[in-house]
N, C-alpha and C positions, 0 to 999 in steps of 0.2 A: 293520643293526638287531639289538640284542641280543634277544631273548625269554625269557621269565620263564621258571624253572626248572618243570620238570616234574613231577607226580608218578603215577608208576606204578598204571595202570589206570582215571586222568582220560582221559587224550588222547582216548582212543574214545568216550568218553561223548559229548566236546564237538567232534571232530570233525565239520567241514561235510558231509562224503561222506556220513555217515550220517543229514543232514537229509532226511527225505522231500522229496521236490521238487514244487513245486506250478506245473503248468503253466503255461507262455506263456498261452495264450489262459484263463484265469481266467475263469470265470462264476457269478455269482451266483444260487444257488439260495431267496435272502431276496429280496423285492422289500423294493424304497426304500419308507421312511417320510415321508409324506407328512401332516403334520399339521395343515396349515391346510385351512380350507373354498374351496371357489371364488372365492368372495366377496371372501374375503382375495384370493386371489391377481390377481382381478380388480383389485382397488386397489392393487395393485402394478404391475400393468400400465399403468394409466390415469396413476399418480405417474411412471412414467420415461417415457410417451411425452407428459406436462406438461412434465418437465424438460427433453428432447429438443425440445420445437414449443416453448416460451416462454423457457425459459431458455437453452437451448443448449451446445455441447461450444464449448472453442478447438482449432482446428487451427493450431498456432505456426509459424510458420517455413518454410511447406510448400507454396507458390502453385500448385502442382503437384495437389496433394491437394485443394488449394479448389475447384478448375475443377474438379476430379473431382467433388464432390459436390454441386456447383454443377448440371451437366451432367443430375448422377443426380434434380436436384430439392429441395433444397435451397434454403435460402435462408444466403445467405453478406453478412455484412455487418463489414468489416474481417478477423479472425481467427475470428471467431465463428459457427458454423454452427447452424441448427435445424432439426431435420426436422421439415415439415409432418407432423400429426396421420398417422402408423399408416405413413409411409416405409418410417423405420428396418426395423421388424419384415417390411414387407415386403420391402426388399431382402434382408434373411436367409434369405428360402426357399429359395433355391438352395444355400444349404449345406446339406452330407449329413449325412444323421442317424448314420451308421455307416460305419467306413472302417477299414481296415488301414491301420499305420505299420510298415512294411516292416523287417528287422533284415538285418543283414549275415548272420547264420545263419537261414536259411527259418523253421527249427524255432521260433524265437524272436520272429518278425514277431507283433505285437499289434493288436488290433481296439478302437478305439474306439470308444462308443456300445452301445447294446443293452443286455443282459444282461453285458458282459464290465466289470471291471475290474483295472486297472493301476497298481502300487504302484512309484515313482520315491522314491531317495534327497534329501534337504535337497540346496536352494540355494542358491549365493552367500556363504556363509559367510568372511571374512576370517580368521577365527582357527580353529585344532585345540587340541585336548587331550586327552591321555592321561595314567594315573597318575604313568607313568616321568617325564618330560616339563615336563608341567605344559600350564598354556595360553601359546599365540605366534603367531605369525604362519604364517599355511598358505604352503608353499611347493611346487614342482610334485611333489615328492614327495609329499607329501599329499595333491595331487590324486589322482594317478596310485593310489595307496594305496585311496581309496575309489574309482574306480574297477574295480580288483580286486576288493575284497571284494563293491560289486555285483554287480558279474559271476559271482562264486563264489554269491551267495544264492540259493535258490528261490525265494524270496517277493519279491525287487524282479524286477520285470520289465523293466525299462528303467534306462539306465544314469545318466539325467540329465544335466545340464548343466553351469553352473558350480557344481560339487559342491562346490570352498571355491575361491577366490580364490589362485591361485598366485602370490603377490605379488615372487616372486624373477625374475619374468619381467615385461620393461617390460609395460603396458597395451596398448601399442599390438601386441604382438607374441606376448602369451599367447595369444590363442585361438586362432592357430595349435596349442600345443601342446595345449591342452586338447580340440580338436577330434579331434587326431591321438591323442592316448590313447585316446578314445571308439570311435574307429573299431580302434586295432589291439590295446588291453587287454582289451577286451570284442568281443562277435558281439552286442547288445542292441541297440534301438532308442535313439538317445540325441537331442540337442537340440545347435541351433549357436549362433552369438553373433550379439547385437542391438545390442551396443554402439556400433557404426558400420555406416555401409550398405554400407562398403568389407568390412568383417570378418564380415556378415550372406553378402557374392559370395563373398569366402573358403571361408568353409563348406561353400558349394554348389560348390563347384569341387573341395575336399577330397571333400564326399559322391561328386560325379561321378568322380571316379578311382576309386572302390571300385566306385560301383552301376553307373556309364556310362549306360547310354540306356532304363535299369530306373527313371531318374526321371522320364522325359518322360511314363509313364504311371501310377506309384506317388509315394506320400509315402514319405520314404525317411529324414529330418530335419525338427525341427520346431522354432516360434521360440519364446519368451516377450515378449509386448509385453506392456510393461506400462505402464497409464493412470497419470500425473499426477496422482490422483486431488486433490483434488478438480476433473472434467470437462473436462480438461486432456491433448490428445495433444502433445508435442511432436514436431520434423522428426525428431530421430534414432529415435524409435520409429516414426514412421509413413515414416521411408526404410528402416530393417528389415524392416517388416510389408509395403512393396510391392515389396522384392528375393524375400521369400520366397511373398506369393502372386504373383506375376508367373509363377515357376518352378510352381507349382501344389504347393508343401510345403505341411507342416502349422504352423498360424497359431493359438496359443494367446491370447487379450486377456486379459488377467488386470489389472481394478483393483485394489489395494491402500488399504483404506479403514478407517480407524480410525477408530470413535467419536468425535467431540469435536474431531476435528484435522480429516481430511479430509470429513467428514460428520456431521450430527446426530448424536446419542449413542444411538438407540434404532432395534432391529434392525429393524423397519419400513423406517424411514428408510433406513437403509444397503442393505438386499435391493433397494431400487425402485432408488436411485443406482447401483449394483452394477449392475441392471440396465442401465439407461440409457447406461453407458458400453461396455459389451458391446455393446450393439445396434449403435451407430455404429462401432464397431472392425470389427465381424462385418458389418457393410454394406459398410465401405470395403474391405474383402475379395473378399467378392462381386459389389463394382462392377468390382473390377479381374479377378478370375478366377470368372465366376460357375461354382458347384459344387466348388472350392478348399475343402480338408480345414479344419475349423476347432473347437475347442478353445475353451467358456463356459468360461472361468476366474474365479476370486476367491482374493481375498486379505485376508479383513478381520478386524479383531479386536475389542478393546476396548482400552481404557486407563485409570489407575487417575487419575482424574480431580481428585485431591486432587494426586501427584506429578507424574503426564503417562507415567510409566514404562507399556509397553505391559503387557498381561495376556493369558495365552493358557489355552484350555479352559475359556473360561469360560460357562454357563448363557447369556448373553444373544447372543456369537458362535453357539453349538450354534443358537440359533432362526433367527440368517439363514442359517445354511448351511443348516438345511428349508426356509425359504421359496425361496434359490435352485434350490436340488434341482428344488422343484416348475416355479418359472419355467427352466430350460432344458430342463425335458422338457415342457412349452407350445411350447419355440420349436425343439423337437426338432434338435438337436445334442447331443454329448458335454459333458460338463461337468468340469471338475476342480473338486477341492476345494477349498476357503477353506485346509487345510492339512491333514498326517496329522498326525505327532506331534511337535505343536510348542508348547514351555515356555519361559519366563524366567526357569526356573531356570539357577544358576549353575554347575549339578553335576549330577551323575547320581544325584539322590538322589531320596527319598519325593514330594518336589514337582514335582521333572524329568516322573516317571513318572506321576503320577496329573493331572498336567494333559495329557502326551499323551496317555495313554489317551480322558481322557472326550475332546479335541478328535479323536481318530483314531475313536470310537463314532460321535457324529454325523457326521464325515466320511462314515464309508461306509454307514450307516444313511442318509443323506440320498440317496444314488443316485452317488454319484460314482463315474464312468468310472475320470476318472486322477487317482491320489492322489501329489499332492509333497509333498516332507518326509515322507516314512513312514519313514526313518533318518537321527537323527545330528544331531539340532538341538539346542542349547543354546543360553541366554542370548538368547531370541527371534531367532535367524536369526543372531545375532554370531560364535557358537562352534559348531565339527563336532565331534564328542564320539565318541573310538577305541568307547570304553566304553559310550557311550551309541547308536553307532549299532549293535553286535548283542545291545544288550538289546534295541532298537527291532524288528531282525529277529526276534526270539523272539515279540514282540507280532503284526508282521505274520501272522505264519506263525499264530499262533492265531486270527486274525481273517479270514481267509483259508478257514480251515475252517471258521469260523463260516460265512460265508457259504455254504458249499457246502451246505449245509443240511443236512437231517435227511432221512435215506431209510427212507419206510416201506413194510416189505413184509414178505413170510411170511418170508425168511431174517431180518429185522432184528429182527422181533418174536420169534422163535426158542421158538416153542410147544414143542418137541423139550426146552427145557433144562429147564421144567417137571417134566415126567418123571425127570428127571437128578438134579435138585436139587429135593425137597419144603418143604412149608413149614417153615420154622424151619432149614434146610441154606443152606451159602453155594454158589456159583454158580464158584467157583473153578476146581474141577475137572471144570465138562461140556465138553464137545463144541464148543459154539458159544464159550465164553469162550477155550477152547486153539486155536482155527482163528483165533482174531481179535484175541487179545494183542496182538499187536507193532503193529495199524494203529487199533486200536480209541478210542484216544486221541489228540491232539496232544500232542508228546510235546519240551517246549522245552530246548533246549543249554543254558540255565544256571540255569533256578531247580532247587534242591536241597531235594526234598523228603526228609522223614525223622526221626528224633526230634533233641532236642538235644544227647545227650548224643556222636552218631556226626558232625554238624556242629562242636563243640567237640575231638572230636580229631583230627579233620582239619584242623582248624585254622583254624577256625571265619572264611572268607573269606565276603566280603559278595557279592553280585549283579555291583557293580561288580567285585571284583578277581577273580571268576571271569570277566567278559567280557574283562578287561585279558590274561587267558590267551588266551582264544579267537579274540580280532582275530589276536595275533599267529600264534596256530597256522594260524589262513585264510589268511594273508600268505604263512608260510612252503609251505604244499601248495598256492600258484598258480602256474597255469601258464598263459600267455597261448593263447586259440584260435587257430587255424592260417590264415593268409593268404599269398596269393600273394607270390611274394616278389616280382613283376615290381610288380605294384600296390603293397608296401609300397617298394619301392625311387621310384616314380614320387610316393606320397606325402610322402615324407623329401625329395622335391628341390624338391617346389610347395614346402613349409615353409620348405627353406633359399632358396631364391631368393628368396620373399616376404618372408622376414628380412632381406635383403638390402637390398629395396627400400624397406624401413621405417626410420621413423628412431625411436630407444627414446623414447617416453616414458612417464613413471612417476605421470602424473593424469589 
């Protein structure tokens, strides 16, 4: 890989080393916004346990899963399950309200639930794009590339999953490598593959070579199921979801619910549906492993109801992700976000950014645990963006210290500088502003502040083509964390043999 030329007395500026680091275990000093009454939220509850006892979930393909929830009390009639009036929610009590997900590096294990959360890079992306470049098709290099630059951030905590789609690798036989990056690019908490139930045992065979017998009592790897929405589980998600609670991993349900398509158009509507299909995922969890680590997810947005084209950050998504907020800390589990910073824009421009920000506001303002997509999403989930995911890191990292809040005390109020600096005097030169410079601020790698005229002779580069510098400076100062070589040599052979035994295919 080539890298953009350099110029003298940048690099340190925009150097990662000199990102303050913002702990593994992250905690919120802001409590969650919560801005509906009881009442509300009462009639949200009462709409998905209507939809759950009258309407009901399909469980597809899965005779397996039926007699399970048959078993649990349920009423099964063909494909179609319906929990009797308040089931659902009650088989959910045995999940934990708070749990460690374990990292290959101690220092890095993450807690979800509580006061903590956890910033994860964009998933599932098919395409990349960077300036040099252009946009194409993501291939294991790309993976492998954002897996790095997570790992090198402070502010993502976990390394994610399918970061983009390494499409130069058959289907059947990528998640091998995408698992095997995870584990030896990075020391983070990262996610395995759901795509088959064969490649969901993969994973956990891959995780068990690194953790060993550190999983029979920890979460160590965690899945993405994601609902059919509209109220629709099919077998290959729900053969994923019971290879990974079976093993006692971490079990994320995440429906995916757009206005208009998968559900009514009005954020009501969606937060109770949203609910309802959660409840039955997070059941069927804890029928099979009861107290099995598990992960409220969502994923909903809007759409522009004229084209059908989706729409992200917008006002009416911001309101179901409070009302979810509010319903998974009723059902006291971890929650992840509807999304961090996620646009349909086609660029890393004015629109990219001011639609993630306000979706990445309510994200963590709503109480989310663990935030996905907090870097690197373009063109709604199609495109991983070089440029756009450490602009996205420069947002985290300030949102991050938002959250850690405001410390008030006799050092912070700093009575002493009074004295120093009277009225009408600037505050530059006491005691308390010279002790506290350098941390006093969040302090982001690429915006450039200063007049116009010192921006113009430097050569007056945009947001985007100072990030297009600074991915590739991360790139070149990584250096992968240190693993046994016995365990990486025993991973490289489960990989090759299991290639072996696979036959390519490419859908």
């Amino acid at each position: 890989m080539t890298s953009a030329p350099k110029r003298r007395g940048r690099k340190a500026r925009l150097s990662v080393s000199e990102t303050r680091a913002s702990p593994a275990k992250m905690r919120r000093l802001i409590p969650p916004y919560a801005p509906f009454p009881d009442k509300d939220i009462d009639a949200l509850e009462a709409q998905a346990d209507w939809l759950l006892s009258e309407i009901g979930i399909d469980f597809r393909d899965d005779p397996e899963t039926l007699e399970l929830l048959h078993g649990a009390g349920a009423k099964v009639t063909d494909e179609r399950v319906r929990f009797p009036s308040g089931l659902a929610q009650d088989l959910c009590k045995t999940a934990p309200a708070q749990f460690d997900l374990h990292a290959r590096n101690l220092s890095k294990t993450v807690t979800l639930g509580g006061d903590h959360i956890v910033f994860m890079p964009g998933y599932g992306s098919p395409f990349v794009t960077d300036l040099a470049k252009g946009r194409r098709y993501a291939v294991l290099e790309d993976f492998e590339n954002f897996v790095r630059l997570a790992y090198l951030s402070p502010y993502l905590h976990h390394s994610g999953g399918t970061v983009v789609e390494p499409t130069d690798i058959p289907v059947s036989k990528r998640h091998l490598d995408m698992v095997r990056a995870h584990l030896t690019l990075s020391d983070k908490p990262f996610m395995g593959a759901v795509t088959e139930p064969h490649r969901a045992k993969d994973s956990l065979e891959m995780a068990r070579i690194v953790f060993g017998a550190q999983m029979d009592t920890a979460a160590v790897i965690q899945a993405n199921i994601n609902v059919n929405s509209p109220m629709v589980y099919d077998a290959t998600m729900t053969g994923a979801l019971k290879v990974y609670a079976q093993a006692g991993q971490c079990v994320c349900i995440s429906p995916a619910i757009f206005g208009g398509a998968m559900g009514p158009v009005t954020p009501a509507a969606i937060a109770a549906q949203t609910h309802a299909e959660i409840l039955a995922g997070i059941a069927l969890v804890q029928i099979l492993r009861p107290g099995c680590p598990v992960v409220y997810g969502s994923f909903h947005n809007t759409m522009n109801l004229k084209s059908g084209a989706l729409t992200f950050g917008t006002p009416e998504a911001s309101l179901a992700i409070f009302a979810l907020g509010q319903l998974a800390r009723r059902l006291d589990v971890p929650f992840r976000s509807g999304g961090g910073q996620i646009t349909g824009a086609n660029a890393a421009d004015g629109q990219a950014m001011a639609e993630s920000v306000a979706a990445m506001c309510a994200t963590v303002l709503s109480g989310s645990h663990q935030v996905w997509h907090a870097a690197g999403w373009l063109e709604g989930g199609l495109t991983m963006g070089y440029e756009k995911f450490v602009m996205d890191l420069d947002a985290c990292g300030a949102v991050l210290k938002m959250l850690g809040g405001m410390a008030v005390s006799e050092a912070t109020l700093s009575k002493p500088s009074y004295s120093q600096a009277g009225p009408g005097e600037n505050f530059l030169s006491t005691e308390h502003t010279i002790a506290n410079f350098m941390d006093a601020n969040y302090a982001p790698a690429i915006a450039e502040p200063g007049p116009y005229e010192t921006w113009s002779e430097t050569g007056s580069h945009t947001s985007e083509q100072r990030a297009n510098r600074l991915w590739q400076e991360m790139l070149e100062a990584y250096t992968p964390p240190e693993m046994d070589e016995t365990v990486r040599s025993d991973l490289d052979r489960f990989v090759a043999d299991r290639k072996l035994q696979l036959t390519d295919e490419w859908y």
